[in-house]
C-alpha positions in Angstrom: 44.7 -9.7 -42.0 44.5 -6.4 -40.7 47.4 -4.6 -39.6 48.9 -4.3 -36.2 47.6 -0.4 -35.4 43.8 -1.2 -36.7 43.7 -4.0 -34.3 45.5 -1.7 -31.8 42.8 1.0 -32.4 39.9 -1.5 -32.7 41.1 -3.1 -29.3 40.6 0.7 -27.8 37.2 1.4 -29.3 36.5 -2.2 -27.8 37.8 -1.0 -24.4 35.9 2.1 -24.0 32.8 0.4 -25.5 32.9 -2.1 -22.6 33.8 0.4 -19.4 30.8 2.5 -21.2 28.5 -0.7 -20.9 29.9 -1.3 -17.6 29.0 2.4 -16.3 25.2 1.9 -18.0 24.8 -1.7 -16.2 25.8 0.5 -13.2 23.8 2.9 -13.7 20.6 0.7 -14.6 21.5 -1.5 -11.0 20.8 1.3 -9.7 17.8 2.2 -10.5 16.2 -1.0 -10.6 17.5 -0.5 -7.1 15.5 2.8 -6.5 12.6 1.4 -8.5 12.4 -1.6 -5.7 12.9 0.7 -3.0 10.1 2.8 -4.1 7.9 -0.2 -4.7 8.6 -1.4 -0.8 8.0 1.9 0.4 4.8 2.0 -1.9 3.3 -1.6 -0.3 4.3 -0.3 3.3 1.9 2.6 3.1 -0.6 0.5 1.3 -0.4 -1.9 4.3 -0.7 0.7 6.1 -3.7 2.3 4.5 -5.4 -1.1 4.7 -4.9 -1.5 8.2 -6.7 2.1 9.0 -9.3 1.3 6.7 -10.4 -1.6 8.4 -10.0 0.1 11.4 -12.4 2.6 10.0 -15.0 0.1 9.1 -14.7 -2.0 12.5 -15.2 1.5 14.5 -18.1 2.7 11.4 -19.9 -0.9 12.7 -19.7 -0.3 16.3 -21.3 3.0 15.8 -24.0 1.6 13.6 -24.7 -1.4 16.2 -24.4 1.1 19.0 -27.2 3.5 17.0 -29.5 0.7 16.3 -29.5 -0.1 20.1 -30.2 3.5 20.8 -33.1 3.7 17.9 -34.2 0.7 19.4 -34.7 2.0 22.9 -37.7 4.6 22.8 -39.5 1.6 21.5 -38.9 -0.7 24.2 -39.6 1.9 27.0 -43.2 2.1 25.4 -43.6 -1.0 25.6 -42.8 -1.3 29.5 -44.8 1.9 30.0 -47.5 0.1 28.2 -47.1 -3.4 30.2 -46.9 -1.2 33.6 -50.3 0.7 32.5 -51.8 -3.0 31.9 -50.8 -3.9 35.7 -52.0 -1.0 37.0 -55.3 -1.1 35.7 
């Protein structure tokens, strides 16, 4: 059995072994803390980003549709010309 001053001594060692465990479970809350926080923060602005992207792409259509009405346009005036030129004659 050992005697009383080892265990004494080992009790210590024990005691500052624990409080140092408890400051690096501390610690390590933390930053799993910080590490979520960062990760919430992260998926905001991706939520974000998505949202002005497909904003971007609705507004990129519009313009396209809005183009292809325009292209179409010369075409169709011709056309009236043309029929108005058939009634005239």
């Amino acid at each position: 059995m050992p005697k009383p001053h080892e265990l004494e001594r080992r009790i210590e060692q024990l005691k500052l072994q624990n409080i140092e465990l408890a400051k690096e479970i501390s610690q390590r809350q933390e930053e799993i803390q910080d590490l979520k926080q960062s990760i919430n923060d992260k998926n905001l602005l991706l939520d974000l980003k998505r949202k002005e992207h497909k904003e971007l792409l609705e507004t990129v259509e519009m313009y396209k549709n809005d183009y292809v009405q325009v292209n179409m346009l010369p075409n169709q005036i011709n056309k009236e010309c043309d029929k108005l030129n058939h009634e005239v004659e």
